[in-house]
N, C-alpha and C positions, 0 to 999 in steps of 0.2 A: 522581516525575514525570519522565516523560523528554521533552528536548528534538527539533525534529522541524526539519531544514528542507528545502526544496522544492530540485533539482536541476531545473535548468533544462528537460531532456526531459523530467517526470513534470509540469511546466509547463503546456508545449504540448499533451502528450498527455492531461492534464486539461481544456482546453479544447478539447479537439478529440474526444476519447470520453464524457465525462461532462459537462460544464456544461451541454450542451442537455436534462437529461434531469431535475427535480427532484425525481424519486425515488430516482433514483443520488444526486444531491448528499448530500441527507437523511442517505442509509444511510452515505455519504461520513465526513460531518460527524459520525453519531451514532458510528461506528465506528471515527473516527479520535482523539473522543476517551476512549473506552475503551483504545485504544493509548497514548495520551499519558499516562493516569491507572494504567498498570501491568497491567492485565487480563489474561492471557492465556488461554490456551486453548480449548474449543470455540467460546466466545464469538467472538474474533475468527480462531481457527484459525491462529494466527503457528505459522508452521514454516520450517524453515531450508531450504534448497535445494542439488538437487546437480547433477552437468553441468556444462554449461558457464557457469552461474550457482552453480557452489558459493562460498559465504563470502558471499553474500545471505542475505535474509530476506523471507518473504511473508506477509501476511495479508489475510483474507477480508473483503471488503464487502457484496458478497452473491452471491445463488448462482455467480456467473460474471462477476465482477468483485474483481482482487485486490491488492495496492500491492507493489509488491516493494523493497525497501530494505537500506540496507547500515548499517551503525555503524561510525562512526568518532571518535576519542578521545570516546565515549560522546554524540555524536549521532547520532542517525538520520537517516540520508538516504534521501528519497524518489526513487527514480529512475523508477517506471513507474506506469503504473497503467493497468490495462485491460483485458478478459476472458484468459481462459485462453491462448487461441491468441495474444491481441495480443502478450503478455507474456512470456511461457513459450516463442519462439520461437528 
């Protein structure tokens, strides 16, 4: 089981992209805890990233919404969360 905690920008930007929306929550919530519980691949599509986000990590919530987080001394931190372009910029 891995630990997960929230960075303060993935916060905001959770409130501000996704909380108005409760079908994003949903997928949010079902998908965060298949991440939490070990899961990986097509399921949530965790992949590493490279750019100027290399040494992140991403995965999928749904079609065009995706969390992007880093590990550190073996927690994940959440730092974004929000479509392709919000994210990925």
């Amino acid at each position: 089981m891995r630990r997960v905690k929230r960075h303060s920008s993935f916060k905001k930007n959770y409130k501000k992209r996704i909380a108005g929306y409760p079908k994003l929550v949903a997928q949010f919530e079902e998908k965060t805890n298949l991440f939490i519980s070990g899961v990986s691949g097509y399921t949530i599509y965790d992949h590493p990233l490279t750019g100027k986000l290399v040494g992140k990590r991403s995965f999928s919530i749904a079609n065009d919404c995706r969390v992007v987080y880093e590990v550190v001394d073996d927690i994940c931190i959440f730092i974004d969360i929000g479509s392709h372009n919000q994210v990925y910029r």
